[in-house]
N, CA, C and O atoms as a printed pandas DataFrame, in Angstrom:
     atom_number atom_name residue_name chain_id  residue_number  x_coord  y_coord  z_coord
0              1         N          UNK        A               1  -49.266  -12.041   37.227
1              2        CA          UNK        A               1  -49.747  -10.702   37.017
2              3         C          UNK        A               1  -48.568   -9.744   37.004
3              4         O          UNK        A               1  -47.650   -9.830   37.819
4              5         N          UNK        A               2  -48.623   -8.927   36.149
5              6        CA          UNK        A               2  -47.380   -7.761   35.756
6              7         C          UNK        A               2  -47.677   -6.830   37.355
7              8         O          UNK        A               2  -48.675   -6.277   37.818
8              9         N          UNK        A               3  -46.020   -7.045   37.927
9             10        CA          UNK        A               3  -45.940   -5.960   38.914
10            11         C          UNK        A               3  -45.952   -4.191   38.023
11            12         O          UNK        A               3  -45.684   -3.934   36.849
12            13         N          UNK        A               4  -46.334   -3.344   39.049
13            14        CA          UNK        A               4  -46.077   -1.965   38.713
14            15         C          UNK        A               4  -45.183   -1.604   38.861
15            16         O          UNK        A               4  -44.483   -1.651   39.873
16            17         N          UNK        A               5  -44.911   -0.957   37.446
17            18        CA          UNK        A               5  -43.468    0.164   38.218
18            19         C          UNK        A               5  -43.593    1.607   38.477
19            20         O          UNK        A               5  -44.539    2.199   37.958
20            21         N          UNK        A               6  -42.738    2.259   39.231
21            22        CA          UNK        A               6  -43.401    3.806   39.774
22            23         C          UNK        A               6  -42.332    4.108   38.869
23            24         O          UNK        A               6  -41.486    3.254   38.603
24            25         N          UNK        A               7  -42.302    5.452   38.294
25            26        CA          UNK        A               7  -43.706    5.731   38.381
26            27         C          UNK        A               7  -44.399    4.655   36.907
27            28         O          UNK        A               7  -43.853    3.726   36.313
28            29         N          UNK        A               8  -45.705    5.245   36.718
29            30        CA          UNK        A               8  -46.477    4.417   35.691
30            31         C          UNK        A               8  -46.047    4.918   34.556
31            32         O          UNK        A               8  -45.252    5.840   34.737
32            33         N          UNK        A               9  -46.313    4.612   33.201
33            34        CA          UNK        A               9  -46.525    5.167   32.062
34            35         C          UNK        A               9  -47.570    6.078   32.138
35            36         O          UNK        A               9  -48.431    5.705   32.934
36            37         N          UNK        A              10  -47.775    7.008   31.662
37            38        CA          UNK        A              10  -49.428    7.694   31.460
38            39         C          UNK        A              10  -49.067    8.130   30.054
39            40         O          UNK        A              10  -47.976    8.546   29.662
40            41         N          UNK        A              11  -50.163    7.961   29.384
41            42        CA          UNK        A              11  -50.645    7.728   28.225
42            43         C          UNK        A              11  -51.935    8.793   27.894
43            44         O          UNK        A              11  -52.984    8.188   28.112
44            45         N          UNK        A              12  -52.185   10.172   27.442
45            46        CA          UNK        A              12  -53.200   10.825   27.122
46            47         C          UNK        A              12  -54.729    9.925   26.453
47            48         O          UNK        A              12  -54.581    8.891   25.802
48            49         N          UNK        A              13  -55.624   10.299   26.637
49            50        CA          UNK        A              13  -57.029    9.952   26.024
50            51         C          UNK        A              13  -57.542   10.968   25.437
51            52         O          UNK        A              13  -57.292   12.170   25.530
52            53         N          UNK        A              14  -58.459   10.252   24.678
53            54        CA          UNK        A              14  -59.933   11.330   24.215
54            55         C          UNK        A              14  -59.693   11.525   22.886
55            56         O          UNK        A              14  -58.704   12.253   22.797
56            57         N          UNK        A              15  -59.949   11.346   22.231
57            58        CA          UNK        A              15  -60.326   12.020   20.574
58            59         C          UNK        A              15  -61.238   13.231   20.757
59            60         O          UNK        A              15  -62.456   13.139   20.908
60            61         N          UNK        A              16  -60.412   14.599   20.727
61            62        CA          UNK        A              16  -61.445   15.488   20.482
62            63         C          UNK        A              16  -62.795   15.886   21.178
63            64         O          UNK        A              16  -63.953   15.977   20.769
64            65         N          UNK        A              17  -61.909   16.177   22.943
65            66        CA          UNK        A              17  -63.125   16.299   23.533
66            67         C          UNK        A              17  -63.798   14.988   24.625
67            68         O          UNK        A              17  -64.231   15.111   25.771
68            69         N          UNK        A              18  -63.661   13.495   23.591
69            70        CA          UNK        A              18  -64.092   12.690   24.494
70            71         C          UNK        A              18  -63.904   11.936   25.233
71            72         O          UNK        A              18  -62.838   11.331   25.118
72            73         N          UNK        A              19  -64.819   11.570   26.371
73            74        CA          UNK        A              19  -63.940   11.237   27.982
74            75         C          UNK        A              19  -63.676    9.832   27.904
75            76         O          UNK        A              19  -63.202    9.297   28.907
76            77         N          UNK        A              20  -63.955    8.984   26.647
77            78        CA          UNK        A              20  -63.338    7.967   26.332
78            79         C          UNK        A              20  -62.065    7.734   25.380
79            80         O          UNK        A              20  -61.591    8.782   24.941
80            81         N          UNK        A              21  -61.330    6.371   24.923
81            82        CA          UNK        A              21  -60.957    6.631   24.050
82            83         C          UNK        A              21  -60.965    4.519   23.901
83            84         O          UNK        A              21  -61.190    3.669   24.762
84            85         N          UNK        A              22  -60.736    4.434   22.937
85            86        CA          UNK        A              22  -61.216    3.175   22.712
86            87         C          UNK        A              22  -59.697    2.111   23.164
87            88         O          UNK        A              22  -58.590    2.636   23.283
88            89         N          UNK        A              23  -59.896    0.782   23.343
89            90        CA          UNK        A              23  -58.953   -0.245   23.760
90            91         C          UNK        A              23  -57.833    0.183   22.482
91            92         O          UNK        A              23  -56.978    1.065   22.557
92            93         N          UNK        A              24  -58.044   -0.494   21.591
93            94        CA          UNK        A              24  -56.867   -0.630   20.436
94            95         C          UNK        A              24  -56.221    0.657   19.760
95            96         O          UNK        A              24  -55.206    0.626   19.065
96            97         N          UNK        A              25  -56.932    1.751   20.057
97            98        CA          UNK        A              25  -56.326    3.311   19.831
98            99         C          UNK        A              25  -55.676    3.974   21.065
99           100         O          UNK        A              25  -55.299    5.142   20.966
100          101         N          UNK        A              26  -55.532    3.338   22.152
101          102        CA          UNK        A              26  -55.256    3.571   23.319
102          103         C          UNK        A              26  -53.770    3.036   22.894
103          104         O          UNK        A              26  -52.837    3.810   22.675
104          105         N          UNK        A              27  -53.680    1.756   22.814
105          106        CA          UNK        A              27  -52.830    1.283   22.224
106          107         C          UNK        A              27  -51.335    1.430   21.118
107          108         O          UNK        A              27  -50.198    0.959   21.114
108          109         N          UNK        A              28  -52.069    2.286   20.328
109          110        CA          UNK        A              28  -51.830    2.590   19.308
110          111         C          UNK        A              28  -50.884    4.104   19.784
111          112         O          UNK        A              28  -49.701    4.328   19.527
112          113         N          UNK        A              29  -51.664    4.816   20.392
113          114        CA          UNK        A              29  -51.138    6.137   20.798
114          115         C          UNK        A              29  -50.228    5.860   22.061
115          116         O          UNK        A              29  -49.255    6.595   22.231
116          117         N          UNK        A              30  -50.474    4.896   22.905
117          118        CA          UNK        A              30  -49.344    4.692   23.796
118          119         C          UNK        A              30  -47.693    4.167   23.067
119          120         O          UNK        A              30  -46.499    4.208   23.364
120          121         N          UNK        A              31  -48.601    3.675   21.936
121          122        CA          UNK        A              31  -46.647    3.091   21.667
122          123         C          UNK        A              31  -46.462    1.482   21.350
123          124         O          UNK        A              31  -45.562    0.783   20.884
124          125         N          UNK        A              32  -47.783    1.274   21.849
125          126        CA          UNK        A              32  -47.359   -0.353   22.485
126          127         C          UNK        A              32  -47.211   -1.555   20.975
127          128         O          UNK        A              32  -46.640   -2.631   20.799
128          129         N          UNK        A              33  -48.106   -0.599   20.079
129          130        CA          UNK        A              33  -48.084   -1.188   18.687
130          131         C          UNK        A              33  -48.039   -0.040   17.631
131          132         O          UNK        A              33  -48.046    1.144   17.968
132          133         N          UNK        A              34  -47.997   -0.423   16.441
133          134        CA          UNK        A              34  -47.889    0.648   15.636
134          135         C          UNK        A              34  -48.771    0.425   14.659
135          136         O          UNK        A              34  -48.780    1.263   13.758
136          137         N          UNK        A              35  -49.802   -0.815   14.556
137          138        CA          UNK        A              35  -51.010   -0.592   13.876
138          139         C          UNK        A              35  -52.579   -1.299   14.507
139          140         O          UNK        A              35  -52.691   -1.877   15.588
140          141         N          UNK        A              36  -53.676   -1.062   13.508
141          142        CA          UNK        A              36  -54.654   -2.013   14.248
142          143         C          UNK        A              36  -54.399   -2.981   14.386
143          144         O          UNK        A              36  -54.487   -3.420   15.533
144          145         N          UNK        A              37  -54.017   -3.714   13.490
145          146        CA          UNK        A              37  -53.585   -5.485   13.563
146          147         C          UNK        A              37  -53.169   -5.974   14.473
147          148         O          UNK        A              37  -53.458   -7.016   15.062
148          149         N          UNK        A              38  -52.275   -5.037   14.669
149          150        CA          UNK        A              38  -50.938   -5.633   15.793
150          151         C          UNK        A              38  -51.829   -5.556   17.161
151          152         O          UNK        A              38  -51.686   -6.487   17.954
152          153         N          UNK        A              39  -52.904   -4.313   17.549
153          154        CA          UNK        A              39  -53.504   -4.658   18.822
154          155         C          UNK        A              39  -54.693   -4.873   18.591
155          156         O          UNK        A              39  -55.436   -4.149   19.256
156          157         N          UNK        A              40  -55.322   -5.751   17.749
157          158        CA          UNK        A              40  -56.425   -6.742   17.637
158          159         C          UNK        A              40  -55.852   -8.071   18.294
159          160         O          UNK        A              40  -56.345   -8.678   19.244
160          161         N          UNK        A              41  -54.597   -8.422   17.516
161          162        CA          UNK        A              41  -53.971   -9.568   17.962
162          163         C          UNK        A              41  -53.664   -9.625   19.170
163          164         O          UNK        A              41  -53.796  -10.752   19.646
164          165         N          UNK        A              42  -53.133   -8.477   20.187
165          166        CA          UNK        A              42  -52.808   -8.956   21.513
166          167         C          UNK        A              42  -53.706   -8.763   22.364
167          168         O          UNK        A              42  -53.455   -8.820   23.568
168          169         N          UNK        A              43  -55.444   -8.386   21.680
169          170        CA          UNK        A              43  -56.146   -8.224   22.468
170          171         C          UNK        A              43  -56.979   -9.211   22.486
171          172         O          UNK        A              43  -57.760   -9.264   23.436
172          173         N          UNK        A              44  -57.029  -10.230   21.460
173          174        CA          UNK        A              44  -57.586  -11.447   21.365
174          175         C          UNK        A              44  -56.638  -12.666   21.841
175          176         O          UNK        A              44  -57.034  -13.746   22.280
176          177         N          UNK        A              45  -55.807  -12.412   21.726
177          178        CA          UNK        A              45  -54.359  -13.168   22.603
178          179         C          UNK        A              45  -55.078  -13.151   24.145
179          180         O          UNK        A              45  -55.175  -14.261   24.667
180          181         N          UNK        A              46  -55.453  -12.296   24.713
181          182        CA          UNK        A              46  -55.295  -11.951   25.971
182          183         C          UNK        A              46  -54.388  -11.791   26.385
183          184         O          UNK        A              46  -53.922  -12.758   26.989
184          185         N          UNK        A              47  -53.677  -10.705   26.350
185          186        CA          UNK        A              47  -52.332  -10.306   26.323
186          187         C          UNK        A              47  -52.312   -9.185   27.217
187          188         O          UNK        A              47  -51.386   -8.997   28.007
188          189         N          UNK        A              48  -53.781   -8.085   27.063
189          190        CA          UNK        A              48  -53.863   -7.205   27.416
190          191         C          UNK        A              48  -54.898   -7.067   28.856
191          192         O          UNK        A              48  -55.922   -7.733   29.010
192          193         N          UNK        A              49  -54.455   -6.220   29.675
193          194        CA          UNK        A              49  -55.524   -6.374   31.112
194          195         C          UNK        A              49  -56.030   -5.013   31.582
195          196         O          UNK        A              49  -55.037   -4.301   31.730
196          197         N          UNK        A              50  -56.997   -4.431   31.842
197          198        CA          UNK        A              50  -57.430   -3.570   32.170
198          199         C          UNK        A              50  -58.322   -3.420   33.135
199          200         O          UNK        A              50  -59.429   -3.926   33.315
200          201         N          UNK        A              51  -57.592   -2.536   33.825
201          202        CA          UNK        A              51  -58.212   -2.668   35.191
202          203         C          UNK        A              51  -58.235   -3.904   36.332
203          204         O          UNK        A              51  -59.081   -4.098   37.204
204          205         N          UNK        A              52  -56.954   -4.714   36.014
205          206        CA          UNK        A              52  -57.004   -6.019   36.585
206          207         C          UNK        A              52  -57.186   -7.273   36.019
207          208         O          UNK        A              52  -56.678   -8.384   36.173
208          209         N          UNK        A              53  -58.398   -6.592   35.042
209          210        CA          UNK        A              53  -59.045   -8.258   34.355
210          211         C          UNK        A              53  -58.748   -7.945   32.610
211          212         O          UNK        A              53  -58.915   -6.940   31.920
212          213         N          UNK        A              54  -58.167   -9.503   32.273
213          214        CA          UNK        A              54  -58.420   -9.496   30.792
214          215         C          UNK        A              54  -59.037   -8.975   30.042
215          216         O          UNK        A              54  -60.022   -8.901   30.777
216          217         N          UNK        A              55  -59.430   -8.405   28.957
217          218        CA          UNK        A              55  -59.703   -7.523   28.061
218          219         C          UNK        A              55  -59.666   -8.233   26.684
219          220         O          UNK        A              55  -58.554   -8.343   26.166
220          221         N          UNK        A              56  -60.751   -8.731   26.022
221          222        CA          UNK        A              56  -60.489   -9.371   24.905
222          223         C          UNK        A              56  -61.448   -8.275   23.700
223          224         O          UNK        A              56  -61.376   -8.487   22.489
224          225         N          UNK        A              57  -62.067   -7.446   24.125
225          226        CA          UNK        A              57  -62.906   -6.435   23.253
226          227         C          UNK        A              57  -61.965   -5.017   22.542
227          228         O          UNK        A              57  -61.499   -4.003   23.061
228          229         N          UNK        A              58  -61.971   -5.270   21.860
229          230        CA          UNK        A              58  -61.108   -3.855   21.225
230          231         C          UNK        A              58  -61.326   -2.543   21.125
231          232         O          UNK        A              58  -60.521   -1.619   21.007
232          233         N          UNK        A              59  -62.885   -2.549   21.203
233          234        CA          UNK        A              59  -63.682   -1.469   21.062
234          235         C          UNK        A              59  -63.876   -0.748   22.690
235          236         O          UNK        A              59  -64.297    0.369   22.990
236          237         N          UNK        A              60  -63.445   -1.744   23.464
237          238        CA          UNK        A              60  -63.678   -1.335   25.078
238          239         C          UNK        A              60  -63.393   -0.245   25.133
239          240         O          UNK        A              60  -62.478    0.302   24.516
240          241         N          UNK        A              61  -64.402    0.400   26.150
241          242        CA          UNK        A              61  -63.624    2.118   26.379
242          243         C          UNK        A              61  -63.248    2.932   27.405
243          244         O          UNK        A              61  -63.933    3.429   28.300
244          245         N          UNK        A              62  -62.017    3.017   27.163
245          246        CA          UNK        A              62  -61.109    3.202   28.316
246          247         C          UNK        A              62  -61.963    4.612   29.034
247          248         O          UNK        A              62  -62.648    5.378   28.357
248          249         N          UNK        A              63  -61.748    4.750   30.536
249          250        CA          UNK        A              63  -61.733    6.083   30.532
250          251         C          UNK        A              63  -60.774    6.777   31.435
251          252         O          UNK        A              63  -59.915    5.928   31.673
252          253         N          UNK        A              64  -60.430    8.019   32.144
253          254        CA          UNK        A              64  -59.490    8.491   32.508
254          255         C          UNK        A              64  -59.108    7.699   33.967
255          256         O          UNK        A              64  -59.859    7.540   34.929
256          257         N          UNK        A              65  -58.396    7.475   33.891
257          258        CA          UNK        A              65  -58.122    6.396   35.450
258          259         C          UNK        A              65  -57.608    5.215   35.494
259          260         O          UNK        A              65  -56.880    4.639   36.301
260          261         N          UNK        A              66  -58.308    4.806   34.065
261          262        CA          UNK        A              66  -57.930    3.202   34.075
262          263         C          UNK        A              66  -56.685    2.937   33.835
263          264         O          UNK        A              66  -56.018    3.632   33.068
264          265         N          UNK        A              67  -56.275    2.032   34.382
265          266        CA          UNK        A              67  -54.815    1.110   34.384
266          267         C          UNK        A              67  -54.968   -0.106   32.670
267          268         O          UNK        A              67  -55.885   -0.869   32.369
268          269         N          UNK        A              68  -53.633    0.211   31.896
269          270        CA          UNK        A              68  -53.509   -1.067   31.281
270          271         C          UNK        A              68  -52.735   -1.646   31.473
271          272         O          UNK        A              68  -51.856   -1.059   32.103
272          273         N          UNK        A              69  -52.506   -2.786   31.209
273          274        CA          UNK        A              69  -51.254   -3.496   31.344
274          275         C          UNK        A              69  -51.093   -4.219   29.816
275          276         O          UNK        A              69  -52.071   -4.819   29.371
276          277         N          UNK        A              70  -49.962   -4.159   29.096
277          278        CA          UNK        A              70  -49.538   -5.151   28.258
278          279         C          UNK        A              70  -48.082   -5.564   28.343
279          280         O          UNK        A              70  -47.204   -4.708   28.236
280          281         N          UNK        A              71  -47.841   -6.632   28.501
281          282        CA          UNK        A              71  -46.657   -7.312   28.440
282          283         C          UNK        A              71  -45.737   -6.642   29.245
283          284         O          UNK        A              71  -44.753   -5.940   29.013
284          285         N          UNK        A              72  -46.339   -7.061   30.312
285          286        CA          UNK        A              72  -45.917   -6.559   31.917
286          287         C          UNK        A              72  -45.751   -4.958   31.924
287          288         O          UNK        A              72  -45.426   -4.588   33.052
288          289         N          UNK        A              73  -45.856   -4.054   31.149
289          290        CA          UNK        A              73  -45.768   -2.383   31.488
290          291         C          UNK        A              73  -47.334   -1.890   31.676
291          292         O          UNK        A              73  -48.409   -2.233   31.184
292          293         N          UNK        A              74  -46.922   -0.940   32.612
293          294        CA          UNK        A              74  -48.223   -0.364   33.019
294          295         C          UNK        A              74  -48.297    0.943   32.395
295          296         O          UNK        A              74  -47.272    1.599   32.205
296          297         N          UNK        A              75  -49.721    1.459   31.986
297          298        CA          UNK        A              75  -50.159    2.587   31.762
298          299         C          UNK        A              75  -51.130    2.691   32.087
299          300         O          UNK        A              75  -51.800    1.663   32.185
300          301         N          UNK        A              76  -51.931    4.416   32.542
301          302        CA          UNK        A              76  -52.761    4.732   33.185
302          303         C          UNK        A              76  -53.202    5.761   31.764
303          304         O          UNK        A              76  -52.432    6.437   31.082
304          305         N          UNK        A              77  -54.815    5.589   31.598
305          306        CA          UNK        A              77  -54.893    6.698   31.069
306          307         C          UNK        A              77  -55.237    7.968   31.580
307          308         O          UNK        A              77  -55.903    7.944   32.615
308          309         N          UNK        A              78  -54.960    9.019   31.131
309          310        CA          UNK        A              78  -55.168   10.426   31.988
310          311         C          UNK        A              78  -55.391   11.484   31.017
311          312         O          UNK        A              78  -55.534   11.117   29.851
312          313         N          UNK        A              79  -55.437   12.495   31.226
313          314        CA          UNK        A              79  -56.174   13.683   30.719
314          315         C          UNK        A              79  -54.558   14.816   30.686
315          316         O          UNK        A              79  -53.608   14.586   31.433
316          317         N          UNK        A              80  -54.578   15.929   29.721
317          318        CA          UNK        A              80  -53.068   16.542   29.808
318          319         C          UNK        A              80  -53.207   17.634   31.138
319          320         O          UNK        A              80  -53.819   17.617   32.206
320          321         N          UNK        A              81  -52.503   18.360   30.609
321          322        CA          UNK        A              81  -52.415   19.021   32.571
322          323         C          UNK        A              81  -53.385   20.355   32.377
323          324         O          UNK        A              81  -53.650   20.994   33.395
324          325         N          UNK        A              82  -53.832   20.722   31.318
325          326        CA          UNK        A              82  -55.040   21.782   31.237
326          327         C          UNK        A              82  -56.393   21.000   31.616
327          328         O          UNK        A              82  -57.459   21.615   31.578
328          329         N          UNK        A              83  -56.349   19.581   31.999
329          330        CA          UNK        A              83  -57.545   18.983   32.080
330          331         C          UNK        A              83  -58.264   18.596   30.902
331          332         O          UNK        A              83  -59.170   17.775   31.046
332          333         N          UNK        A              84  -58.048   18.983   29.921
333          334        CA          UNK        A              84  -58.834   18.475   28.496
334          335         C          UNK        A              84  -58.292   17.163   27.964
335          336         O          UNK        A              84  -57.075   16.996   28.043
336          337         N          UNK        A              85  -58.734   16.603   27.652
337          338        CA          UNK        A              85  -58.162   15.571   26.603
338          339         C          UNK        A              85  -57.424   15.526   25.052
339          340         O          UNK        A              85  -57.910   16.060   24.055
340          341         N          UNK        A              86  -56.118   14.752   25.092
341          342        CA          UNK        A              86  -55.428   15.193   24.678
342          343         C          UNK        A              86  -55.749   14.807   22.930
343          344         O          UNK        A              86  -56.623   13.943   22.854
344          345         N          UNK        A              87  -55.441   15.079   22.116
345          346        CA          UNK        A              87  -55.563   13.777   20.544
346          347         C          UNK        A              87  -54.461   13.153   20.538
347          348         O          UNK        A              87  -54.245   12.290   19.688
């Protein structure tokens, strides 16, 4: 299991308002890949862990709090510092 490092990554959520934001666009906006493909594949890999446990759904939906992990780095998703969610 990927140790944490302090501090975490944090990574904004929400499309516009909402208090979710999906597994593979989470992804996508953190950095970790630069298209769908690329995090379909490491999410069917099992590559990716959330909240502790494997994550093989792409569509999963994150919400503000949760921890990811891919390839040992951690990110948390969170909200920007006005409290809204970010795009």
């Amino acid at each position: 299991m990927a140790e944490r490092t302090e501090p975490a990554d944090s990574t904004p959520a929400g499309p516009s308002g909402a208090p979710f934001i999906k597994l593979d666009q989470f992804l996508k906006l953190a950095g970790v890949v630069s298209t769908g493909g690329q995090a379909k594949q490491l999410i069917l890999a099992g590559q990716v862990r959330v909240n502790g446990q494997v994550e093989t759904r792409r569509g999963r939906k994150l919400r503000f709090g949760d921890e990811v992990v891919v390839l040992g780095q951690l990110w948390q998703v969170r909200r920007d510092q006005e409290g809204d969610p970010v795009n």
